[in-house]
C-alpha positions as CSV (number, residue, x, y, z in Angstrom):
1,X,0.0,0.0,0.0
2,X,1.1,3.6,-0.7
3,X,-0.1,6.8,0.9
4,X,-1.4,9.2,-1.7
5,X,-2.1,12.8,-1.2
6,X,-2.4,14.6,1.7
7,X,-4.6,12.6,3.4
8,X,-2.2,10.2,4.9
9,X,-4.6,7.3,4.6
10,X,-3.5,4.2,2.6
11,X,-4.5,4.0,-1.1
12,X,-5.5,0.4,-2.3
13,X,-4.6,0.0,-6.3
14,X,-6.1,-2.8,-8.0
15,X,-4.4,-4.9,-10.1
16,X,-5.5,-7.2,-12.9
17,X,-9.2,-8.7,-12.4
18,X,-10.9,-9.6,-9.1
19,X,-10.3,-13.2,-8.0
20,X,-14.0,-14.3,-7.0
21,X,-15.7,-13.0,-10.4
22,X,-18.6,-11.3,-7.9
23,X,-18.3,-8.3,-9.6
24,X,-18.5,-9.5,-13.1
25,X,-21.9,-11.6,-12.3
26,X,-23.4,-8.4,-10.5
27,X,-23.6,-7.2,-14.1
28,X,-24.6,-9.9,-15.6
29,X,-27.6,-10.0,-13.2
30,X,-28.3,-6.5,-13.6
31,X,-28.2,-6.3,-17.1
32,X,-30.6,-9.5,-17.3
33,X,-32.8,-7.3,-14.7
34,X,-33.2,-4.4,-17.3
35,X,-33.7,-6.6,-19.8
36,X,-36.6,-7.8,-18.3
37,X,-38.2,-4.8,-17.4
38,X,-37.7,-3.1,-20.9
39,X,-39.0,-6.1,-22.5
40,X,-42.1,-6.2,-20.0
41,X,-42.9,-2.5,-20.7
42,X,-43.0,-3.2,-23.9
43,X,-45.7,-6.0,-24.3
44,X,-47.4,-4.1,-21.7
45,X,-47.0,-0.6,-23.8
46,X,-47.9,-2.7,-27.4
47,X,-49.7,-6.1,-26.3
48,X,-52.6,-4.1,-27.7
49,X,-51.1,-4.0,-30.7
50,X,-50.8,-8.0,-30.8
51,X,-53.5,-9.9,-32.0
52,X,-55.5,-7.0,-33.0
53,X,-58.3,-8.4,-35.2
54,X,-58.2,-7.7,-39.3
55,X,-60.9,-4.9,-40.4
56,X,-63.9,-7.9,-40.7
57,X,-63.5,-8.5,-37.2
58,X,-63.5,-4.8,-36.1
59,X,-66.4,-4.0,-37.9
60,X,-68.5,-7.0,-36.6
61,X,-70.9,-6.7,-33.5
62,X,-69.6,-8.3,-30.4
63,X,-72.5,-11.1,-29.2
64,X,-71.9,-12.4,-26.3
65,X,-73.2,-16.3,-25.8
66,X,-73.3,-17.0,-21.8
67,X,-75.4,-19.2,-19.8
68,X,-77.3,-16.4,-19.1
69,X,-78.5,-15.9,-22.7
70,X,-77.2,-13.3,-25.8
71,X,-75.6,-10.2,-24.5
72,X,-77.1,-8.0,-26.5
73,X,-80.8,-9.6,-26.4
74,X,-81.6,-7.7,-29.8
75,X,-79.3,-7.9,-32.7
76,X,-80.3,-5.6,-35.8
77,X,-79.6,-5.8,-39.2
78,X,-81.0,-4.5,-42.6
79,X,-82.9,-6.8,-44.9
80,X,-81.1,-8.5,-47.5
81,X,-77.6,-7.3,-46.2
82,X,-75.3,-9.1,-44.0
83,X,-74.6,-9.2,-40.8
84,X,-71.1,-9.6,-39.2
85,X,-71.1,-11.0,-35.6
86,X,-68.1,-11.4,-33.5
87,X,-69.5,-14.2,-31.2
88,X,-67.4,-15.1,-28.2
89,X,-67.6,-17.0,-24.8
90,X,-66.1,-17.3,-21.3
91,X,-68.3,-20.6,-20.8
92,X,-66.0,-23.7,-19.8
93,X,-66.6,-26.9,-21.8
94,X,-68.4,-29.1,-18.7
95,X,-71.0,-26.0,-18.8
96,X,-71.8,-27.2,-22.9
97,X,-73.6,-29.6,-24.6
98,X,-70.5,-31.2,-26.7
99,X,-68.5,-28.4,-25.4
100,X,-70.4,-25.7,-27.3
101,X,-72.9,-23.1,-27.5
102,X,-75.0,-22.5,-30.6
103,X,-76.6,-20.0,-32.1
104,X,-79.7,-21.4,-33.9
105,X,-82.7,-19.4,-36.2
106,X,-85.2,-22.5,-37.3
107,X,-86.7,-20.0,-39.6
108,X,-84.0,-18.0,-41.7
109,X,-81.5,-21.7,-41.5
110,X,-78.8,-20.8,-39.3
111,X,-76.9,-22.8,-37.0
112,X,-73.4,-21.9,-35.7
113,X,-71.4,-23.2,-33.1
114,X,-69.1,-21.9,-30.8
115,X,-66.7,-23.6,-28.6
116,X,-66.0,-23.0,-24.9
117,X,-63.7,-20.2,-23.7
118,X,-63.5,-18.9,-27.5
119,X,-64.6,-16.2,-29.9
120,X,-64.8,-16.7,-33.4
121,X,-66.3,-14.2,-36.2
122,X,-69.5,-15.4,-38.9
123,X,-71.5,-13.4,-41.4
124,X,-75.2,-14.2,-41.5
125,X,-76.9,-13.1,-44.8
126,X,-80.3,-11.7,-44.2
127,X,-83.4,-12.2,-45.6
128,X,-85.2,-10.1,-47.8
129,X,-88.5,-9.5,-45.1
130,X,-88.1,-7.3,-42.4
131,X,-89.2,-9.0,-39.2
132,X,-88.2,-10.1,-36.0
133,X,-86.3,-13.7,-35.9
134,X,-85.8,-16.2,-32.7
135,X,-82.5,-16.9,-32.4
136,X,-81.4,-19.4,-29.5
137,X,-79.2,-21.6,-28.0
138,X,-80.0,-25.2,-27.8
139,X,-77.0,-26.5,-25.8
140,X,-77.1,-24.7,-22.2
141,X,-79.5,-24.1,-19.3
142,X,-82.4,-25.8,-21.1
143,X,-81.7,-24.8,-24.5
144,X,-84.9,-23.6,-26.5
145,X,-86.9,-24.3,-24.0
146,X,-85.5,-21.8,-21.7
147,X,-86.4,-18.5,-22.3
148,X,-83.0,-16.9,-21.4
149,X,-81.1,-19.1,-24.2
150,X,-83.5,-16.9,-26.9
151,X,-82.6,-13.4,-28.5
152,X,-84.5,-11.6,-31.5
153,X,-82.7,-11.0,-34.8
154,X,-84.4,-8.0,-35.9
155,X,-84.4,-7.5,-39.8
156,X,-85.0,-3.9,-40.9
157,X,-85.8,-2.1,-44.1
């Protein structure tokens, strides 16, 4: 040790790389720290960006299908047109009939299905009469029977 200064107190100099490597895995820790947090601020800042729907399934009207029935109870559409429905589910499989709700009109000759814990996008094509169509559900808490598995399809001019 030398004495540097006017301080009188010893002066340590190091020489050549520490013996334990301590130092060199504190940055290696650190460094794997940031990385980390940088890359968790970013699918936090742009996981909306990630598995954003095309333009069909931003324009279509979110249905929910529950065991409490069609969220919204009245879909609308104009006659002759289509219709684009994104339906989706939080449902678990041992809730389902085969796993799967449906969404059923006897008289306009639709029947979809939709699996548990999903979402999935369909285009019904409308008829040319305005009216107001049963839709239901024929796979959960009673199916057509039960009046909260129903919902109207209204058809407008």
């Amino acid at each position: 040790m030398s004495t540097h200064g006017n301080t009188g107190r010893p002066q340590r100099h190091r020489t050549g790389e520490p013996s334990n490597g301590l130092p060199t895995a504190r940055y290696v820790a650190a460094g794997l720290l940031a990385a980390g947090v940088l890359g968790a601020g970013l699918v936090l800042g742009f996981g909306d960006f990630l598995g954003r729907p095309d333009a069909s399934q931003a324009a279509a009207l979110p249905v929910r299908m529950s065991m409490a029935g069609f969220d919204p109870e009245v879909i609308t559409g104009q006659a002759g047109g289509s219709l684009t429905l994104e339906l989706w589910t939080t449902d678990a499989a041992p809730h389902l009939s085969g796993g799967v709700h449906t969404l059923i009109s006897d008289d306009l000759d639709i029947y979809e299905t939709l699996a548990a814990e999903s979402r999935r996008t369909v285009t019904l094509h409308l008829p040319p009469v305005p009216g107001d169509y049963d839709i239901y559900c024929d796979t959960c808490c009673g199916g057509k029977q039960s009046p909260t598995m129903h919902a109207i399809l209204r058809v407008e001019a």
